[in-house]
C-alpha positions in Angstrom: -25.9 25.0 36.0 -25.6 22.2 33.1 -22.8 20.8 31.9 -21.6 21.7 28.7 -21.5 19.4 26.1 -22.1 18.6 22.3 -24.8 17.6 19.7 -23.8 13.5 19.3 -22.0 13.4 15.9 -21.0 16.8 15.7 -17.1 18.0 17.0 -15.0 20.9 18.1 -12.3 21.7 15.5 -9.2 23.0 17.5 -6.8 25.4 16.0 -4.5 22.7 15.7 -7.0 20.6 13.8 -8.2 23.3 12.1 -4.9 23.9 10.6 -5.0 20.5 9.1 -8.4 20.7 7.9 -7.6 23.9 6.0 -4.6 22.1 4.3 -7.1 19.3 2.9 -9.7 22.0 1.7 -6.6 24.6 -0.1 -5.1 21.6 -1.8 -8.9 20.2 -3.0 -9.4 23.9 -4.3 -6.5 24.3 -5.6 -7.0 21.0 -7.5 -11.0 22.2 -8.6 -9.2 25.5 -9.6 -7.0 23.9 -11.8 -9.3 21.9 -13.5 -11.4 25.2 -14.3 -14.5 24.3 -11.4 -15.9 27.5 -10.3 -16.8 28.0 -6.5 -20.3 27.9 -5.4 -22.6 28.2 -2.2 -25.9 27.2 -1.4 -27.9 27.9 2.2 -27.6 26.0 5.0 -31.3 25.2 4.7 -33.5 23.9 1.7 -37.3 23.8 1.6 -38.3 20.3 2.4 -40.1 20.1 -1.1 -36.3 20.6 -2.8 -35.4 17.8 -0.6 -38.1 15.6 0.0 -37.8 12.5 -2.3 -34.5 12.7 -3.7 -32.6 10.5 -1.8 -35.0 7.8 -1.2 -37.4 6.7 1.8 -33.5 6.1 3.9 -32.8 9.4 3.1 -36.0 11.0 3.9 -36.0 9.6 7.4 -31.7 11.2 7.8 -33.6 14.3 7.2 -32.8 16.7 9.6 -36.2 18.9 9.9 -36.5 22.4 11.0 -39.5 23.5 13.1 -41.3 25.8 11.9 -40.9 29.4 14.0 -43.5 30.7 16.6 -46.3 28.2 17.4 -45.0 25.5 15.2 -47.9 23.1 16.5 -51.3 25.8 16.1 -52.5 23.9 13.0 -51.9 19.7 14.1 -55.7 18.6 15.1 -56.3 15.2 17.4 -56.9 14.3 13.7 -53.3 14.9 13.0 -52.2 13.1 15.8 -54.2 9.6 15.4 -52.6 9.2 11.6 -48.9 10.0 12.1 -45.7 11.4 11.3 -46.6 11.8 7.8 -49.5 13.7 8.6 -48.4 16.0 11.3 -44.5 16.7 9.2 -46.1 19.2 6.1 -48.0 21.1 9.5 -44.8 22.3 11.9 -41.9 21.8 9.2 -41.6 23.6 5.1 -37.3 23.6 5.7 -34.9 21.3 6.6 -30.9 21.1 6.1 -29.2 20.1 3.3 -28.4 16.1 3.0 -25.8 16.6 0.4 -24.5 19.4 -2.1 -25.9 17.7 -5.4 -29.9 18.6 -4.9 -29.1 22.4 -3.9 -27.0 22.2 -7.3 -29.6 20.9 -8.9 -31.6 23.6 -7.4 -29.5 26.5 -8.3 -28.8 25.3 -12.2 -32.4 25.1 -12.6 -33.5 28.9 -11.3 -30.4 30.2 -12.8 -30.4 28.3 -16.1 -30.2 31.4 -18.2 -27.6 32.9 -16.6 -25.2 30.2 -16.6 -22.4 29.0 -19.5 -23.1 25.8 -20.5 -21.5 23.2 -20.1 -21.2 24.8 -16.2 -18.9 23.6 -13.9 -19.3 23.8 -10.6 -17.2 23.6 -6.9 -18.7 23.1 -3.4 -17.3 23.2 -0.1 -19.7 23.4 2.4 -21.1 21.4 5.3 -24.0 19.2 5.1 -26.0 17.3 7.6 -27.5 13.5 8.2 -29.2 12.3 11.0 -27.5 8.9 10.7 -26.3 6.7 13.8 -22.1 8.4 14.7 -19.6 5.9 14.4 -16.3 6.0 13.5 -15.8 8.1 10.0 -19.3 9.1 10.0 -20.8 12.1 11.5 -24.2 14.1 11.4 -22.5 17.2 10.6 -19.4 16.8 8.3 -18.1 18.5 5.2 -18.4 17.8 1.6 -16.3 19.1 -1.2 -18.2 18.7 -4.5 -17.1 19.1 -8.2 -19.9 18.8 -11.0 -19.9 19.6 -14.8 -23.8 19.8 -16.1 -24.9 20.2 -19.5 -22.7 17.8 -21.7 -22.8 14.0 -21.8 -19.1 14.3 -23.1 -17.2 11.2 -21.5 -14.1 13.4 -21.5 -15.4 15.0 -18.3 -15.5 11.0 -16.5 -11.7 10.8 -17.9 -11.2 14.1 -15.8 -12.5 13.7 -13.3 -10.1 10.5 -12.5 -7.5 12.8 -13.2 -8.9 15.1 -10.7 -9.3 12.5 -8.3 -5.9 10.8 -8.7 -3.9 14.5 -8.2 -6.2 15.4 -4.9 -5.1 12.1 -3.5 -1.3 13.1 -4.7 -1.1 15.9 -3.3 -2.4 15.1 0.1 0.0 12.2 0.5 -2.9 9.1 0.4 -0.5 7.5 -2.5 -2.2 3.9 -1.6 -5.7 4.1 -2.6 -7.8 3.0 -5.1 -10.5 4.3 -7.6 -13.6 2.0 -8.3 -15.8 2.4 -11.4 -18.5 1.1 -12.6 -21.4 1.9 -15.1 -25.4 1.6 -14.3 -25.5 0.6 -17.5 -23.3 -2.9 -16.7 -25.8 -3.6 -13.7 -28.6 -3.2 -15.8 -26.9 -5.5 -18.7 -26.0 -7.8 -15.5 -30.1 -7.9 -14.5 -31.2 -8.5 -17.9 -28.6 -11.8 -18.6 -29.6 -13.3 -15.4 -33.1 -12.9 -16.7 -34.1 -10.4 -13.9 -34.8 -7.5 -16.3 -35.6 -4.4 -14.2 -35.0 -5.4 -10.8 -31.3 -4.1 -10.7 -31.8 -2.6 -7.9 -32.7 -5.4 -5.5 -29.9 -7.1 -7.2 -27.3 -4.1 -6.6 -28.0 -3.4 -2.9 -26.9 -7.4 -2.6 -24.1 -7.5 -4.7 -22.7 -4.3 -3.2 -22.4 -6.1 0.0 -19.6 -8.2 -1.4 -16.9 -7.6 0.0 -19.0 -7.0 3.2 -20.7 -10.0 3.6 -19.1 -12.5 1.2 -20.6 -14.4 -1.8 -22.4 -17.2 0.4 -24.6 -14.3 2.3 -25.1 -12.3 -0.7 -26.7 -15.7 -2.7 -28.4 -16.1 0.4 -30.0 -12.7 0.9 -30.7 -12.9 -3.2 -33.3 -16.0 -2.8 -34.7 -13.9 0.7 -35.5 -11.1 -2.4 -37.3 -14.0 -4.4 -34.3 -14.0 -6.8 -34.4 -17.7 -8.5 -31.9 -20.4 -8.7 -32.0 -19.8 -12.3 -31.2 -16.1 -11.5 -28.0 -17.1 -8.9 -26.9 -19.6 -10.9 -26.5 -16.9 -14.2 -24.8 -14.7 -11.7 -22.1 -16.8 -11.2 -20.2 -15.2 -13.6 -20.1 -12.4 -11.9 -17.8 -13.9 -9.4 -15.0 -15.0 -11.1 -14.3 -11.2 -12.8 -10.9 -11.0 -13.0 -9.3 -7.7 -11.6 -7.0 -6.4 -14.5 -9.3 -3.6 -16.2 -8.1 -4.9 -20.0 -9.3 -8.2 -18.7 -12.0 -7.1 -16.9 -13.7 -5.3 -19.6 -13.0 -8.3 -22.3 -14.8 -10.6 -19.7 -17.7 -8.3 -19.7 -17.8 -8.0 -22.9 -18.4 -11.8 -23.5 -20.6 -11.9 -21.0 -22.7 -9.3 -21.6 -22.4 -9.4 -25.7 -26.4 -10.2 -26.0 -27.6 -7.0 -23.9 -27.9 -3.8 -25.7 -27.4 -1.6 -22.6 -24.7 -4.2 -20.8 -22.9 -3.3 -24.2 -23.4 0.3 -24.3 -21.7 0.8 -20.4 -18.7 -1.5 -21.5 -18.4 0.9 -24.8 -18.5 4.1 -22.1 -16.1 2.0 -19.9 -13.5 1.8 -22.4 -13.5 5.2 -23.9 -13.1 6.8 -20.5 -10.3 4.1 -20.1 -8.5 5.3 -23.5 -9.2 8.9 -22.8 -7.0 8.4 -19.1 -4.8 6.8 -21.2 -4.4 9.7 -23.9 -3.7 11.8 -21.0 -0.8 9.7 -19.3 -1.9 9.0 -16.4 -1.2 6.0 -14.9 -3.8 3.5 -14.4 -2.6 1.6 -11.2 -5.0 2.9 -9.0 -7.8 2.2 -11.2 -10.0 -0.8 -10.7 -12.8 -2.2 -12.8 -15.7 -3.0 -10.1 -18.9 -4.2 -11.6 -20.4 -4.7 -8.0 -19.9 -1.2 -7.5 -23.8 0.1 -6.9 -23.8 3.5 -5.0 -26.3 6.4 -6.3 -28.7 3.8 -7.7 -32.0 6.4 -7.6 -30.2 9.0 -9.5 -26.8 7.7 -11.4 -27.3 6.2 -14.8 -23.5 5.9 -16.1 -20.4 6.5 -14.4 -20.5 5.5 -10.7 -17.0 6.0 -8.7 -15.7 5.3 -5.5 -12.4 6.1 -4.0 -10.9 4.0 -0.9 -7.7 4.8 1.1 -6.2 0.8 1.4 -4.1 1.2 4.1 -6.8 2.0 6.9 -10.0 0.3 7.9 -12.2 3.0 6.7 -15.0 3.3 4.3 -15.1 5.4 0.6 -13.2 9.0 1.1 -14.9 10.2 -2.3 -17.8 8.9 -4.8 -19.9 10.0 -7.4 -21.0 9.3 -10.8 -23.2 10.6 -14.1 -26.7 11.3 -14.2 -28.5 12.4 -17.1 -31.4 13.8 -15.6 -30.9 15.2 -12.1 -32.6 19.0 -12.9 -35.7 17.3 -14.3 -37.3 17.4 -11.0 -36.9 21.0 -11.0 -38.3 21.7 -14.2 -35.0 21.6 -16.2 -35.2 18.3 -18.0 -32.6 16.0 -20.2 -29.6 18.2 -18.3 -27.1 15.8 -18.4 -23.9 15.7 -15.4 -21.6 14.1 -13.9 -19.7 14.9 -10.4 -18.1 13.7 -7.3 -17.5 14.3 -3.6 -14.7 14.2 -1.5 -15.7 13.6 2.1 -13.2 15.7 4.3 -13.8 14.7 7.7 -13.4 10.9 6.5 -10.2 12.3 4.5 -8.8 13.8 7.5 -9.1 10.6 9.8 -7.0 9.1 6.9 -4.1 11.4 7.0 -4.7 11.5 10.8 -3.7 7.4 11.0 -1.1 7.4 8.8 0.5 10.5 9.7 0.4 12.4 6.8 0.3 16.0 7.4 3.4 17.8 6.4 4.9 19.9 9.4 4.5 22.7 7.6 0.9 23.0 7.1 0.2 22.6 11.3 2.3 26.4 11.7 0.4 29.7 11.9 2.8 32.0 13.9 6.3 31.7 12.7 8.1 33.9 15.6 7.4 35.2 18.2 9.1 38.5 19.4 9.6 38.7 22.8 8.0 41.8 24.9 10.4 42.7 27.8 9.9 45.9 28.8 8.1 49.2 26.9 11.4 50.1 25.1 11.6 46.8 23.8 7.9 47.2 22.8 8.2 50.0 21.1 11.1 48.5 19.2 9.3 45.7 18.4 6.4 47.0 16.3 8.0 48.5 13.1 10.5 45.0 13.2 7.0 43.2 13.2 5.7 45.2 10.6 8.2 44.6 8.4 8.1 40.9 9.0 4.6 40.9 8.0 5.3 43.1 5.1 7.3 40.2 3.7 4.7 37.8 4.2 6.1 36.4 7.6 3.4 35.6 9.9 4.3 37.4 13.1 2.9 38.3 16.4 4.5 40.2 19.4 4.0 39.0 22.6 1.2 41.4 24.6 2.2 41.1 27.6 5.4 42.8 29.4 6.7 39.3 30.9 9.5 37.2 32.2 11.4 35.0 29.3 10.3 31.5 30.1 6.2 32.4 30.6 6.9 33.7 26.9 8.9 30.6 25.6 6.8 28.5 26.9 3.9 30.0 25.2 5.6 30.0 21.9 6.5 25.9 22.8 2.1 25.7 23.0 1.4 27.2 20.7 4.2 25.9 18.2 5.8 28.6 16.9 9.3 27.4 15.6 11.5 30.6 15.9 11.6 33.4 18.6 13.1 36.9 18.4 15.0 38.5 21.3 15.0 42.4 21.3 17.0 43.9 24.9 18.8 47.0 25.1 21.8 45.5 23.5 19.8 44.3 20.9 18.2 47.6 19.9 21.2 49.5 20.3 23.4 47.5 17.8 20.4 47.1 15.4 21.4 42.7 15.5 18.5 40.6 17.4 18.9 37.4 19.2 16.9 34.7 16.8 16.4 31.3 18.5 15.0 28.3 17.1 12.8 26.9 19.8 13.5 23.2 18.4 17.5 22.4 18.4 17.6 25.5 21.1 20.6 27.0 19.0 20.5 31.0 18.4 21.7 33.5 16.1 22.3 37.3 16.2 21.2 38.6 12.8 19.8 42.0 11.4 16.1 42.0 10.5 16.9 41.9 6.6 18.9 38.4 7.2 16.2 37.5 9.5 13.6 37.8 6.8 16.0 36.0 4.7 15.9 33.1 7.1 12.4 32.5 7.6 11.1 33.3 3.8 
């Protein structure tokens, strides 16, 4: 007989876990609700040719492919075999699972582009799969929480979505964390003034390994890329941004005052930045980051990031604006902008700093105690009632002695525990204990009710 065990990067989720994942995802719908997001689902499984080249030759390879069913091998020829991978993939595999929520998306708005309202707006929760190497705040299988508004190129929906961002994080209890923004635009400007026009994307996957790798490495790993002195010396500049946004976006401004695009993603910069400001909201945990790089193959304006400060952990959320995501579909110059909250790396967050409110680890709130079958019987309509109100209740099933049933309510966490003997039943006033300062009260169900609502 084999041992049990689990897929590497996948997990068990525990009631008790579970319970604390479910408080992340009500309070991120309850956020997306707010905001007017409508919830969406998408299968489990794509065809490989919705997938397929969206997320770069990386991506393609964190594929996860699904064999084809039956004799997934009947059509590979010794041919087949002698040239590859490549050759042998379109033969045993057409589906694979999804990589992320934003191609399905895609997907959907495109087939369904006459039935939807535009501008749509969209929210995911679903899992999605990677077949990246596990560490610590990365998994294979993990959730994603996504929010997307297609079909405007209306910067008010950037301002919102900070807003969004800034309230999720609120409400969890993350208060120390920090959202980045940047604008493809700015990394192009930055290309073009260092007189590497169109190669912003060598340049990005360098300078996005700042705070990584340190300015030394990344100048190093630049001239590795065939990046000139000339280039590295023009993006010294770069270095010395200072950290205040006002500031930040007047430095950019002189630096990047003779390129046309450069220009255009500091004007986009600094509406969003009014717009948050015309809304109240605070801009503390806002930071200019012009090294910010993520999304590169399909973001070409807003890119954001969001990092918890107080925990060695990489982004809990990112995403950004792109104008032309549903082309590939057939469903061209479909303009969005979205982002995604990573629960399982939110989770390990709260985890570490002991965040989860007491409250949102109960299920049972009491527990009534099953002594004999009068008792039983005298215990269903009581727990009907309690239920009635809202109360979640359960009797014990078992006819058992008192301490095999406190100590189950002590596992399992239920907080309060009713007491129902002869006496009890008789005088229509129930024993109510509280299981953690031990003290007990004899009440009547209504003032029971009272107590625990």
């Amino acid at each position: 007989m084999s041992k049990p065990s689990l897929a590497r990067g996948t997990r068990d989720f525990a009631p008790a876990v579970m319970a604390k994942r479910n408080f992340i995802l009500q309070t991120i719908r309850n956020v997306f609700r707010k905001f007017g997001f409508l919830p969406l689902e998408t299968p489990a499984m794509e065809n490989l040719s919705v997938l397929m080249g969206k997320y770069g030759d990386e991506g393609d390879q964190l594929l996860f492919k699904i064999l084809n069913s039956g004799d997934f091998a009947k059509d590979i020829i010794q041919n087949d075999l002698e040239k590859g991978s490549k050759q042998i993939l379109p033969k045993i595999s057409e589906k694979g699972l999804r990589y992320d929520l934003t191609v399905p998306f895609a997907r959907f708005v495109a087939m369904n582009r006459h039935d939807l309202a535009f501008p749509f707006k969209r929210s995911q929760i679903q899992p999605v799969w990677r077949a990246d190497r596990p560490q610590k705040g990365r998994y294979r299988e993990f959730y994603q929480c996504d929010a997307d508004v297609v079909g405007t190129d209306s910067l008010l929906c950037e301002a919102e979505i900070i807003l969004m961002l800034n309230e999720v994080f609120e409400n969890l209890g993350i208060k120390n964390f920090q959202i980045k923004i940047n604008n493809r635009k700015i990394l192009s400007g930055i290309a073009e003034i260092i007189g590497a026009n169109g190669r912003e994307s060598e340049l990005c996957v360098a300078i996005d390994k700042l705070d990584k790798i340190g300015r030394e490495k990344v100048e190093e790993e630049l001239l590795q890329h065939h990046f000139t002195s000339g280039n590295i010396e023009a993006l010294q500049k770069l270095f010395d941004i200072p950290e205040n946004p006002e500031a930040c976006l007047s430095y950019l401004e002189n630096w990047l005052n003779s390129s046309e695009i450069g220009s255009k993603g500091i004007a986009e910069l600094e509406e969003v930045f009014e717009l948050v400001s015309q809304f109240g909201l605070e801009k503390s945990n806002i930071q200019i980051d012009p090294t910010l790089a993520r999304g590169l193959s399909y973001y070409t304006g807003a890119i954001f990031e969001v990092k918890a400060l107080d925990v060695a952990i990489g982004s809990i959320s990112g995403g950004g604006r792109y104008d032309n995501l549903t082309g590939i579909f057939g469903l061209p110059d479909v303009s969005g902008v979205g982002i995604s909250l990573g629960v399982d790396r939110i989770f390990d967050v709260m985890e570490e700093l002991s965040l989860f409110p007491a409250e949102s680890l109960e299920n049972t709130r009491i527990l009534l105690v099953n002594f004999d079958s009068d008792s039983q019987k005298a215990c269903l309509p009581i727990l009907k009632s309690l239920r009635d109100n809202g109360i979640a209740a359960e009797l014990f099933p078992e006819q058992a002695k008192m301490k095999k049933q406190f100590d189950y309510a002590n596992k399992k966490g239920i907080p309060y525990v009713l007491i129902l003997g002869s006496n009890e039943i008789k005088s229509g006033v129930y024993g109510l204990k509280n299981m953690e300062s031990g003290t007990q009260e004899n009440l009547t169900i209504q003032e029971i009710i009272k107590t625990l609502c």
